[in-house]
N, C-alpha and C positions, 0 to 999 in steps of 0.2 A: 155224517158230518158232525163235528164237534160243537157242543154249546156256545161256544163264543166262534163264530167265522175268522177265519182270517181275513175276507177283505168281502164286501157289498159293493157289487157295481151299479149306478142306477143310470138305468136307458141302455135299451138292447139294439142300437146303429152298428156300425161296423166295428165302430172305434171301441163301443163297450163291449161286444162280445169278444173282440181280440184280445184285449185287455184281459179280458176273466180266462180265456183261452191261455194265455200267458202265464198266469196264475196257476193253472190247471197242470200244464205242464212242469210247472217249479214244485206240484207236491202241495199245493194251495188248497184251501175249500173255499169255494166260492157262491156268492147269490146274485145273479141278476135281477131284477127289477124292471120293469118296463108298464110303462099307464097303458098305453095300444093295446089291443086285444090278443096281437099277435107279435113275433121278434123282429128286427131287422132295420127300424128305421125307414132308412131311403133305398134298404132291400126287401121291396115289399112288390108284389103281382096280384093283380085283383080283376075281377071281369068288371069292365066300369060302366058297360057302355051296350053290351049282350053276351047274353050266355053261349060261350064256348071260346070265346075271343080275351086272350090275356093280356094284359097291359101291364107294363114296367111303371106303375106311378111316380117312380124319382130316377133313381139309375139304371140305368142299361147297360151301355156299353164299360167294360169290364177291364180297363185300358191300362192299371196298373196291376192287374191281376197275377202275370206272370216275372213281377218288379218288387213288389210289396216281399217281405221277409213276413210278414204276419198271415198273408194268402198264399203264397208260393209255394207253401208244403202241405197245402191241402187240395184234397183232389176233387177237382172242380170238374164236371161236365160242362164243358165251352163249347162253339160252334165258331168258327172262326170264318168270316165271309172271304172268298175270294179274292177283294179289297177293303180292305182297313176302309180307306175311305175318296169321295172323290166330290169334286167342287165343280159344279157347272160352269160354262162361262157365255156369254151373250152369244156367241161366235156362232154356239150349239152345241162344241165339245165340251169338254173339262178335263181339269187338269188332274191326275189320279195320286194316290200313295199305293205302292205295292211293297209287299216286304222288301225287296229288296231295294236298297237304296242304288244301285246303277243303274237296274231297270226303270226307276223313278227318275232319277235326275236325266235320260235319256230322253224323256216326255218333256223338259223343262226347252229345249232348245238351245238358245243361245246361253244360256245359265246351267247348261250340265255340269261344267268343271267345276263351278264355283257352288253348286247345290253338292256334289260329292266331297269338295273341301271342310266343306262345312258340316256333314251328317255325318258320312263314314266313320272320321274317328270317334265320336261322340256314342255312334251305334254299337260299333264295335267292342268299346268298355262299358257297355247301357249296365250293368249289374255293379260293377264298383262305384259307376256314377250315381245311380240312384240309391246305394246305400249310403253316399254324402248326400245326395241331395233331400230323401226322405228321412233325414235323420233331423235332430234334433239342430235350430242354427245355430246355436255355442256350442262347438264340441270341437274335439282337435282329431284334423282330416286322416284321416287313413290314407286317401290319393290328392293329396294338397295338390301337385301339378295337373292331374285330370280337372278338379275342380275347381283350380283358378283359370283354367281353358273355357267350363263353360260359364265362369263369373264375370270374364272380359264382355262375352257376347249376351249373356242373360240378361245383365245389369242396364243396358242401352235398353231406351225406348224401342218398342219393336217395330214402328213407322222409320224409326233410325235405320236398325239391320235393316229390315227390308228394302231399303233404296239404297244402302252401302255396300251390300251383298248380292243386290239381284238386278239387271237391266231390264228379264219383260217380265210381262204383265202376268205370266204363269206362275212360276214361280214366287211374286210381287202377294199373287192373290194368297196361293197355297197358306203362306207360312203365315199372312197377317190372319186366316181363318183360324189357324191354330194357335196363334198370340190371343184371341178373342174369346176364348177360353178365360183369360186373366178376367173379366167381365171389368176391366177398365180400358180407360181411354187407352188407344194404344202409342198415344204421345207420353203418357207417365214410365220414366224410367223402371224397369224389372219385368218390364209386361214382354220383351222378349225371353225369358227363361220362362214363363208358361207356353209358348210356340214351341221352343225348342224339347220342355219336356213333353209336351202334347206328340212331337215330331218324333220323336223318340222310341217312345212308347208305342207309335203305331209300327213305325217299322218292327220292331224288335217282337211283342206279342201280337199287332195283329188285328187290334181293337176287338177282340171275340162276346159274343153273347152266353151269357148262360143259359142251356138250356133248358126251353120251359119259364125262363122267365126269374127276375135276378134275387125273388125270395128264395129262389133255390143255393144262392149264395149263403143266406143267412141259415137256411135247413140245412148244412153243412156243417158251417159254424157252431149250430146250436148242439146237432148231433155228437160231435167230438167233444167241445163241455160237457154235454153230458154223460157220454163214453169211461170221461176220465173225472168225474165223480163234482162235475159239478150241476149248480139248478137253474132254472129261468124262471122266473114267475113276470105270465101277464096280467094284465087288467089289473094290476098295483103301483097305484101313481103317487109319489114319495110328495108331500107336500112341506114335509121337517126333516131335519135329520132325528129328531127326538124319538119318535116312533121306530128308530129302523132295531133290528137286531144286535146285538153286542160284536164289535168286530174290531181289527185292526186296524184297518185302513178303508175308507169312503172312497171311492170314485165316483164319478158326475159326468156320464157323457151328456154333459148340458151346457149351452152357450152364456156366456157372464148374466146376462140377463134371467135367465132361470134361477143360475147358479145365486143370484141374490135371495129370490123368491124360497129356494132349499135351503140354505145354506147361511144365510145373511147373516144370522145372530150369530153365530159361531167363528166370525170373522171380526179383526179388526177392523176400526173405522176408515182407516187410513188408506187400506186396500181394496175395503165394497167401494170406495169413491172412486178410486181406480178403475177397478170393475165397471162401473155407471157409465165410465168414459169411453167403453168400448164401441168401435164405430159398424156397424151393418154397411156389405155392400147394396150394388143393384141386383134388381130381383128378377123373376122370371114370370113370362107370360106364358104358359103351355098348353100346345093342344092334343088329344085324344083323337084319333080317328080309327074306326072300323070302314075297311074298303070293301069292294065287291074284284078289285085284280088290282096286281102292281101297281105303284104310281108309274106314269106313262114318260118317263124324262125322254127328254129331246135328242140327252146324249146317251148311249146306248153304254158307257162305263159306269155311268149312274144306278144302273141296274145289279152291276156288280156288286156294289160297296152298303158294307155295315151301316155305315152312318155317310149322310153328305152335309156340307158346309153349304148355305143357300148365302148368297150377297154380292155374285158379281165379284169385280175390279178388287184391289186392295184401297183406293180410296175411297169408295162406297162404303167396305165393311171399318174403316178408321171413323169416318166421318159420324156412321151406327152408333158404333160403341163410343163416340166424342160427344154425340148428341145425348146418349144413355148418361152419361158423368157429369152432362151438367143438368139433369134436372128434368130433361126434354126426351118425348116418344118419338123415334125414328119413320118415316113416310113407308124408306126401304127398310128394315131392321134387318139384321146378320139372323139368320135362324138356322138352327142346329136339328138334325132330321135324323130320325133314326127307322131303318124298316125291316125288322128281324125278323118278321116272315120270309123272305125272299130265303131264308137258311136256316131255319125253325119252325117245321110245320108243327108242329105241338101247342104253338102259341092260337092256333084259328084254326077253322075249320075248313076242308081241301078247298083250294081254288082261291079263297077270301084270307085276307089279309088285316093287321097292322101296322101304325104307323104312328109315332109323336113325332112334335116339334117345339120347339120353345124359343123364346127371344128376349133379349135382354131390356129390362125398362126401369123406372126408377124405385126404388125401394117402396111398399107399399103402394104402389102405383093403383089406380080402380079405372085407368082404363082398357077396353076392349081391344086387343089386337089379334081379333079372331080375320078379321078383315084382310090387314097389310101383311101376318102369315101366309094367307092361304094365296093373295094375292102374288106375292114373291115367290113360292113355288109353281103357282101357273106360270110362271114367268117362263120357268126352263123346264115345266113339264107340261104343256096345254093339255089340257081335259081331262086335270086330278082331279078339280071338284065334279066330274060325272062320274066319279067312281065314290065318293062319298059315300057310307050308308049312314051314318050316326058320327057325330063327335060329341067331345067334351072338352069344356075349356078350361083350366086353372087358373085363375087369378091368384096374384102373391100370397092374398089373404089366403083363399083355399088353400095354397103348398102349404102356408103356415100351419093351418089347423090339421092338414094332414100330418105335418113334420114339426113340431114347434122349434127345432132347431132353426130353422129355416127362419128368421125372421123376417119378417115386411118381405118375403120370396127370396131371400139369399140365401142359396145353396150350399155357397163356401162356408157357412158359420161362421161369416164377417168379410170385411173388408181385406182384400188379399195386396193393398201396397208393401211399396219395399216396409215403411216404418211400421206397419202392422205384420209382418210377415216378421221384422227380428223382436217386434214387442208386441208377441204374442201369447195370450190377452193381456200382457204388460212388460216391460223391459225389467227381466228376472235370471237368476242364473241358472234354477231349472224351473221353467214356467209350468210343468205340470206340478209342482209345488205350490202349496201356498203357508202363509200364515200359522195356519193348525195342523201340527204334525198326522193327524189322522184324517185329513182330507185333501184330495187329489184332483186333477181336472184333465179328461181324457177325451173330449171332446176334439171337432174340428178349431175349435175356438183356440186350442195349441199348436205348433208347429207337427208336421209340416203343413196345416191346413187344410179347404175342403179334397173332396176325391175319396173315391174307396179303393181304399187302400189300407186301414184300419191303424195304421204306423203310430196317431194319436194315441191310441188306444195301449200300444204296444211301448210304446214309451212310457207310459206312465205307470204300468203297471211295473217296466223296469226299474222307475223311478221307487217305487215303494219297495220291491224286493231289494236293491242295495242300500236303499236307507235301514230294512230289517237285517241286514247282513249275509243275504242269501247270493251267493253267486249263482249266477243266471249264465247259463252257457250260450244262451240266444242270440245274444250281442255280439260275441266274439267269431261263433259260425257266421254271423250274417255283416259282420263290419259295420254294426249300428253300435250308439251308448247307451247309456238307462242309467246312470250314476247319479247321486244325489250332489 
């Protein structure tokens, strides 16, 4: 590696090692950086709770895995469950996702035509669509007519599609669980294009796990940087930029609020105010559990699926995520369940199992929702808590200090409305740009936002290779831009 780097990435998530990966590929040398002891971010597995038993401390489920242009060409060990996913409902059944969308909308009932009007085509182009939708939001569309197909239906509140689109309660429920993903109210216009890309993506990959647990993601990642001559260093937490190495370009997978604390002097004043003004969404309340067997669901599809949606009715989980926006902890809260054991025994030991969950509450929240989780899955699995052996609970705080991205517990690295999702982290014309030509911002804190998917990452590193004059062929294979 030459005296002067070409470019220093600091923070090793998804979005920074893509990024340097990108690099890597262009003929770049590159250094990562990361304070943690180890690479990855929020792909990170750790035994938290006893020895032998692996836990996914942030991400799991792997849902743009075979979608992303930055993950897509690398060869990942996934475990794909039977069912992507399924949603209990009081009755005692629930309502499922299987890959296939006619076999799915079959289960809907009286809303089968109208659940296949509405996916099929969408499923069908999921690869030209998600390279408009995870691209960059100024850019000129490669499929303008696919993607103003899903801007009609994305851009409505998703309490809106859902009653315009669907008559029962099946369908009603399904799409509002994955509109709830948006981690807003689901009265705020745009929260239906997080349902539809959630809906999406499960059809088409599958929602799969990695196996063994999703630092195996980032052991990939890291592997091929280093393959093709680039470094990682951990336990090196960049406090200045003054201290770093001689390089061409800075990258920052850090959210505007770090990005002051790194970076601040080196910016106009004009634009750390800007910065300042960055908003955090709501955060997450998560729990750890090591079981002694399966959770016990009521509905026997439940046993199937990757991940389940816990919250009942579609007015239940609006009403969750209405009380989460304004301030207030939910009695019922929406809780998102994931149980990779059932399809990775490498994660625990024969016979025993895990299992997380989390729920949406207000930013920095400090209270306990170990209670109204565990309550809400008894609901539609009577006597999960006799299969308990251990849990641990995450408060925002703790995601924080395990992920400082994360702040006051937001996952997304911020606020994901429509006006933060086009002025992200500011209404700019290439927002991984800033102010000083030698620093970059590759974080979730840029479009397209949270999710791994690494696309942040990936863009911005475009961003610097065509401002140096380097034609990137990645763009053009993948129908993404990276243009300064």
């Amino acid at each position: 590696m030459s005296q002067i780097l070409d470019a220093i990435v600091v923070g090793s998530g998804p979005n920074g090692l893509a990024a340097a990966l990108r690099f890597t590929r262009a003929g770049w040398g590159v250094l990562v950086l990361e304070a943690a002891d180890e690479p990855g971010g929020g792909l990170r597995t750790q035994e938290v709770l006893e020895p032998g038993f692996r836990h996914d401390v942030c991400a799991t489920v792997q849902a743009l895995a075979s979608l992303s242009p930055a993950l897509s060409t690398l060869d990942l060990d996934l475990v794909t469950p039977p069912l992507p996913l399924a949603h209990p409902l009081d009755d005692g059944g629930a309502v499922v996702v299987q890959r296939s969308v006619s076999e799915t909308a079959r289960g809907l009932g009286e809303d089968t035509a109208a659940y296949r009007r509405l996916v099929e085509p969408l499923v069908r182009r999921a690869v030209p669509l998600f390279s408009e939708v995870l691209g960059p939001v100024i850019h000129l569309p490669r499929h303008p007519l696919l993607l103003a197909r899903f801007g009609v239906l994305g851009l409505l509140p998703a309490s809106r599609l859902v009653t315009l689109l669907f008559r029962g309660r099946r369908a009603r429920a399904l799409l509002a669980g994955f509109s709830a993903h948006s981690m807003l109210s689901l009265h705020e216009p745009g929260t239906a294009a997080f349902g539809l890309v959630m809906l999406i993506s499960a059809h088409y990959g599958g929602w799969p796990f990695a196996r063994g647990g999703s630092s195996s993601v980032a052991d990939v990642l890291v592997r091929e940087l280093v393959a093709q001559g680039g470094e990682v260093r951990c336990g090196e937490r960049v406090i200045g930029l003054e201290g770093l190495p001689a390089s061409r370009a800075v990258l920052l997978d850090l959210v505007p609020r770090d990005i002051l604390g790194v970076a601040g002097r080196q910016l106009p004043r004009a634009y750390t105010r800007r910065l300042a003004r960055y908003r955090y969404g709501p955060g997450i309340f998560k729990l750890d559990w090591t079981l002694d067997g399966p959770i016990p669901w009521r509905a026997e599809e439940c046993r199937l699926a990757g991940t389940v949606h816990v919250g009942g009715d579609w007015e239940e989980i609006a009403s969750a995520e209405h009380e989460v926006s304004r301030g207030r902890h939910p009695s019922r809260p929406f809780v998102l369940l994931t149980q990779p054991t059932l399809f990775d025994g490498s994660r625990a030991p024969e016979g025993r199992h895990v299992a997380w969950a989390y729920c949406h509450v207000p930013n920095g929240s400090r209270v306990d929702m170990t209670e109204a989780v565990e309550r809400q899955i008894e609901r539609f699995a009577p006597g999960f808590r006799d299969r308990v052996r251990a849990r641990r609970a995450w408060s925002p705080e703790a995601v924080e200090r395990h992920e400082p991205n994360c702040v006051g517990g937001d996952i997304n690295g911020g606020r994901q409305d429509l006006r933060q999702l086009v002025a992200r982290p500011m209404l700019r014309l290439n927002p991984y740009t800033t102010p000083n030509p030698r620093l970059f911002i590759c974080s979730a804190a840029t479009p397209p936002g949270g999710g791994v998917h690494g696309m942040c990452g990936w863009h911005a590193a475009g961003a610097v290779l065509s401002r140096a004059g380097i034609r990137d062929l990645s763009d053009e294979r993948h129908g993404g831009t990276g243009g300064s």
